[in-house]
C-alpha positions in Angstrom: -66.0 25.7 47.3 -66.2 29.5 46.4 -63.3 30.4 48.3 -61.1 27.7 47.2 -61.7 28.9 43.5 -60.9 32.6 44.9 -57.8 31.4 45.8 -57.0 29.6 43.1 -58.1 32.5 41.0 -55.6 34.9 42.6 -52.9 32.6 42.3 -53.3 32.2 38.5 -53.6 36.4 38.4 -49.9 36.7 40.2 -48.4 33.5 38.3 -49.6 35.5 34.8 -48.2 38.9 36.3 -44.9 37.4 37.4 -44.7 35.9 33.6 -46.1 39.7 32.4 -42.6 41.5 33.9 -40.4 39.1 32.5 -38.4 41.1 29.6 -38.1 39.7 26.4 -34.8 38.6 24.7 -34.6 39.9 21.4 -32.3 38.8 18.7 -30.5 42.0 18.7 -29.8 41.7 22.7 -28.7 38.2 21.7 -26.0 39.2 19.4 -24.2 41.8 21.0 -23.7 40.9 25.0 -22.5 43.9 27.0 -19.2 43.6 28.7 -16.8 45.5 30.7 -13.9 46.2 32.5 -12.8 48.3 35.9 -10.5 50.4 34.8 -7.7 51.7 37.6 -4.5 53.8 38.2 -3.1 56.1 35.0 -6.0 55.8 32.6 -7.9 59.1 31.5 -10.9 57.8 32.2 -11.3 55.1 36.0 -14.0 53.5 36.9 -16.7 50.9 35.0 -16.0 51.0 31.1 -18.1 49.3 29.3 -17.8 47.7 25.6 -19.3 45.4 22.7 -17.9 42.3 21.4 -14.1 41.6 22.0 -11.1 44.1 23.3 -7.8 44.6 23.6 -6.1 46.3 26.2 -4.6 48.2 23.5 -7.9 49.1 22.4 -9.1 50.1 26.0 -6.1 52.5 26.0 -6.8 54.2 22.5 -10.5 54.5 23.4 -9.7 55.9 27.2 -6.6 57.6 26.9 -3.9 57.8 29.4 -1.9 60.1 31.8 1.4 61.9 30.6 3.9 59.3 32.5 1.6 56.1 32.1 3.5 53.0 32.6 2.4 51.5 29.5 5.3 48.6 29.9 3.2 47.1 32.8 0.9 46.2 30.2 0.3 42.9 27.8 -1.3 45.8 24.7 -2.4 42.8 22.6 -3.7 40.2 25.3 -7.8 40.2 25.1 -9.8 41.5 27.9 -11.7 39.3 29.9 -15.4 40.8 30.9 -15.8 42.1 34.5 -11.8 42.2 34.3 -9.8 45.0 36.7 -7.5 46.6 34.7 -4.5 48.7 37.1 -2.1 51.1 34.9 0.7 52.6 37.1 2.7 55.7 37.0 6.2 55.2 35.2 8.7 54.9 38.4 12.6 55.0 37.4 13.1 51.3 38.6 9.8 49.2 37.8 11.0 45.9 38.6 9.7 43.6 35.4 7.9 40.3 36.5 9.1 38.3 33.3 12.6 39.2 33.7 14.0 40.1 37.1 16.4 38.0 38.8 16.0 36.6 42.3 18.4 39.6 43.5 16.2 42.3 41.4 12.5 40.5 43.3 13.8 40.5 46.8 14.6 44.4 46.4 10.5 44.9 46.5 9.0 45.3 50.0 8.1 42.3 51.8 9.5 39.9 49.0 11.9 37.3 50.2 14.2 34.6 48.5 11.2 32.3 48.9 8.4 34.6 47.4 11.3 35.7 44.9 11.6 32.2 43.4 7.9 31.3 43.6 7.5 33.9 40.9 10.6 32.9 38.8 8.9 29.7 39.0 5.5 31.0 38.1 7.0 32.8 34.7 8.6 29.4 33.6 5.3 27.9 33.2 3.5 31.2 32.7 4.5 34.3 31.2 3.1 37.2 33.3 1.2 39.3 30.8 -0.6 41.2 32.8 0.4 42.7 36.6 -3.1 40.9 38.1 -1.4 37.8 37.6 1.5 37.8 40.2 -2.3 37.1 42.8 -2.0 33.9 41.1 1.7 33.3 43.1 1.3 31.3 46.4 1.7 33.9 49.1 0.8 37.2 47.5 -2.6 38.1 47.7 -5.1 41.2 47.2 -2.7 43.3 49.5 0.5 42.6 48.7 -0.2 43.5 45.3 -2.1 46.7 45.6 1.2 47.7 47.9 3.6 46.3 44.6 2.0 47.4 41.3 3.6 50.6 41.1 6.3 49.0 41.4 6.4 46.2 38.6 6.2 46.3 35.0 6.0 42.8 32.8 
C-alpha cells in the first residue's frame, strides 16, 4: 500500500512539473503573431526575415533593399505575403521571358519547355494571373527543379 501511494505520489510531482514548463500566452503574444518569409536571389539582405502583422512584397523590398540590377518586374509589389512564404528576386537578364504575356513561340525558347508545357502555362494565366514567379510550380509538369533552373529567366 505504501509503494502504491509512492508511485502515485511521483506521478502527480511530474504531471504538475510538465504543467510548471508550459509558457504562458499573454495577451500581448496574442495580438501580434510573428511571421516570416525566406528571402532569395537579389535582395540585400537573404535568408529568414521576419515581420509583425501583414506585408507587402513592396514593403519587404523597402525594408531589405535590393541589388543594383534587381529584376524587380519578376515581382507582384502589391500582392500580400503569405507567412513561411519563399520569396526569389532574380538578376535583370536582357530577355526575361514574362509568364503573363509570352506567346507559345516566346515559352518554348526557355530550356526544357515544349509546345505542351508552353500551353499548359498559357492555360494557367487564363484562369490565373501569375503574380508571383513561385506560381509557375503550380503548372502540371514543372516542379521544384525546373523552376529553380527558369527563374532567372522569367519575369511576370
Amino acid at each position: 500500500m505504501k509503494k502504491r501511494y509512492q508511485v502515485l505520489g511521483l506521478v502527480a510531482m511530474t504531471v504538475m512539473s510538465l504543467l510548471m514548463d508550459i509558457p504562458e500566452v499573454t495577451q500581448e503574444d496574442e495580438g501580434k503573431p510573428s511571421s516570416f518569409v525566406v528571402l532569395e536571389g537579389a535582395f540585400l539582405k537573404e535568408g529568414h526575415y521576419d515581420y509583425e502583422g501583414k506585408k507587402t512584397v513592396g514593403d519587404i523590398i523597402q525594408d531589405v533593399g535590393v541589388k543594383p540590377g534587381a529584376n524587380l518586374d519578376a515581382l507582384d509589389m502589391k500582392r500580400e505575403l503569405l507567412d513561411e512564404e519563399h520569396l526569389y528576386l532574380p538578376i535583370h537578364q536582357k530577355d526575361c521571358i514574362s509568364l503573363n504575356m509570352a506567346s507559345i513561340e516566346e515559352l518554348m525558347t526557355l530550356k526544357g519547355i515544349g509546345p505542351k508545357t508552353a500551353m499548359k502555362i498559357i492555360d494557367y494565366r487564363k484562369q490565373h494571373p501569375f503574380t508571383s514567379l513561385e506560381q509557375i510550380k503550380n503548372v502540371k509538369g514543372i516542379g521544384e527543379k525546373t523552376y529553380i533552373k527558369l527563374r532567372d529567366s522569367l519575369c511576370l
